[in-house]
N, C-alpha and C positions, 0 to 999 in steps of 0.2 A: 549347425552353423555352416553357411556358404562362407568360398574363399576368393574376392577379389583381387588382383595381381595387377597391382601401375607399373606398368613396365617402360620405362623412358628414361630420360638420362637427367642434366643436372634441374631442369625446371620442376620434376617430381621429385628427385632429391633433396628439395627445399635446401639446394646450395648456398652455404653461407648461413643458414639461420638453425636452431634446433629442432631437431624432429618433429616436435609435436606443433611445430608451425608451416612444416610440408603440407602441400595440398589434400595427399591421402591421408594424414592426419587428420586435419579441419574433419574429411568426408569419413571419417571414421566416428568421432564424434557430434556429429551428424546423425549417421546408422545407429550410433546407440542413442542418441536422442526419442528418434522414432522407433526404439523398441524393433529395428529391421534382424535379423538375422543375417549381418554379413560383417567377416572379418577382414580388415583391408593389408593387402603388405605391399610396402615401398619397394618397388625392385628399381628405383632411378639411380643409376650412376652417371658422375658426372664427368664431361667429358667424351661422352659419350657417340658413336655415328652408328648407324642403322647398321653398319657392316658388324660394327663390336656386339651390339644387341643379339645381330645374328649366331653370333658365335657364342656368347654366353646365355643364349636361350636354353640351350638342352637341360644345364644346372638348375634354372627355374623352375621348366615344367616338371622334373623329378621330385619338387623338394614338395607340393603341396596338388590335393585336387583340385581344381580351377573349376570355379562356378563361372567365373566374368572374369574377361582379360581386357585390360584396358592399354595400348598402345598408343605410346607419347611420344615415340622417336623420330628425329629429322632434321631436328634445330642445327646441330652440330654442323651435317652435311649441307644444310644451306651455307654454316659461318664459313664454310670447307670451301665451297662451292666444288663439291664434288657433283659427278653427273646426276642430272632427272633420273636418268633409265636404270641406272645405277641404284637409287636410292628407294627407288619405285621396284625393282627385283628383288632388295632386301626385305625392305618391307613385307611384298607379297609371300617370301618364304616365309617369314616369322608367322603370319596369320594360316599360313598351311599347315605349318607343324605343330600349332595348335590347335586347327580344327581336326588336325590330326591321329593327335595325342588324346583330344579331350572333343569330341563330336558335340556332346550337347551344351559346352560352356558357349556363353553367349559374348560378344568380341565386340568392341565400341574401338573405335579409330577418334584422334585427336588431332586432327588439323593444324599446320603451320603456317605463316606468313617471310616470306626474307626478308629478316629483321635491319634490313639496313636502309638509313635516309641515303638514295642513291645520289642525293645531291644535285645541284644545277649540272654539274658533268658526269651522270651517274653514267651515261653512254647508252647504248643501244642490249648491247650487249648483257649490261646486266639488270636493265630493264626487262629482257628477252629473261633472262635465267628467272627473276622474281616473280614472274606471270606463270613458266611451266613450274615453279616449285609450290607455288602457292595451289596450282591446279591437280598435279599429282594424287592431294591428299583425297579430294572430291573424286577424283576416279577412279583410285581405289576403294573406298567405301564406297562406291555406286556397284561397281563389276563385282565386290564380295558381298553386297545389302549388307553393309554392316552401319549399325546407329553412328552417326558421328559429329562431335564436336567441330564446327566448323574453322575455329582459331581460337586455341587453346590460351592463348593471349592475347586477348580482346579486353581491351580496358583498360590493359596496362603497358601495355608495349607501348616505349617512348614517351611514358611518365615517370616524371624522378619522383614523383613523390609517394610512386608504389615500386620502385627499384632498390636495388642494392649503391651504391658508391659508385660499380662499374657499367652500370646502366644496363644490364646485361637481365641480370637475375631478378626475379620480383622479393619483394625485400614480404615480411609479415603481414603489411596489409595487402602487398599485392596477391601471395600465395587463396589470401582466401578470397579474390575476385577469382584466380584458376579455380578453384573448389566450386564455384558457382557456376561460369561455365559447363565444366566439366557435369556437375551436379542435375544441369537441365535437360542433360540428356540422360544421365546415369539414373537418377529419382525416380522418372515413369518406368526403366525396366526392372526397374526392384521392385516394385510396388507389384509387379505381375509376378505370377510361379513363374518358376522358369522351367522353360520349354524340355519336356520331357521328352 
């Protein structure tokens, strides 16, 4: 049995709803559908910013061997508007110290969008912020070749009828549009041995 690791904060959390309607859930059930050989664990905490990810990495990679690491982090830091460069450093640490730690595990990146309608006076500014964070995610999976999820929420972002109450979180049916997503890129590297 391989060991997959969602590592992200409250949207792999499946915030608000019960476990077994979080996204790695769905793709857990899925894997055993197809008879695959791979165990998935939730590492999303909610509330979470690529700085905190960074710091509670080392606890993760300790606890299990990592076949596939899947990295969800960023939301937070867009809601923050903490810096690009900033969030673009954290990032590229986390993906070091797991190719690190674990050389032949195989590492998919998950794309973000800033989740906010900037409005008729959204301003210049953060018009400017929304273009480099959305872009971040695309060059980092390019400079490391890692597979990646282009917008980890796609389909749902700015539907209430796949959200939570706070418009924020994907509510049960939106969790399994992330599962699909995430799935279309995750699906064909499973399907291969992994890279010896």
């Amino acid at each position: 049995m391989k060991n997959i690791i969602f590592f992200g904060d409250s949207l792999t959390a499946g915030h608000g709803l019960p476990a077994a309607n979080s996204f790695p859930s769905i793709l857990q059930q899925r894997l055993d559908n197809q008879s695959l050989p791979y165990k998935a664990y939730n590492y999303g905490a909610s509330g979470e910013t690529s700085a905190g990810g960074r710091q509670r990495l080392s606890a993760v990679l300790a606890r299990h061997p990592i076949d596939l690491f899947v990295l969800a982090l960023g939301a937070n830091d867009g809601i923050r508007g903490i810096p690009v460069r900033e969030t673009t450093q954290n990032l590229q640490f986390i993906i070091d110290a797991v190719r690190r730690q674990y050389p032949e595990a195989q590492l998919v990146l998950a794309g973000l969008e800033f989740p906010f309608d900037l409005g008729p006076l959204g301003g210049h500014r953060l018009a400017h912020y929304a273009t480099e964070f959305k872009a971040l995610f695309r060059t980092l999976a390019d400079k490391n070749a890692l597979p990646f999820v282009p917008f980890l929420l796609q389909g749902v972002l700015g539907n209430r009828a796949l959200n939570l109450a706070d418009g924020v979180h994907p509510n049960a049916a939106g969790q399994k549009i992330l599962a699909e997503n995430v799935w279309q890129v995750l699906g064909p590297l499973l399907q291969q041995p992994v890279a010896q």
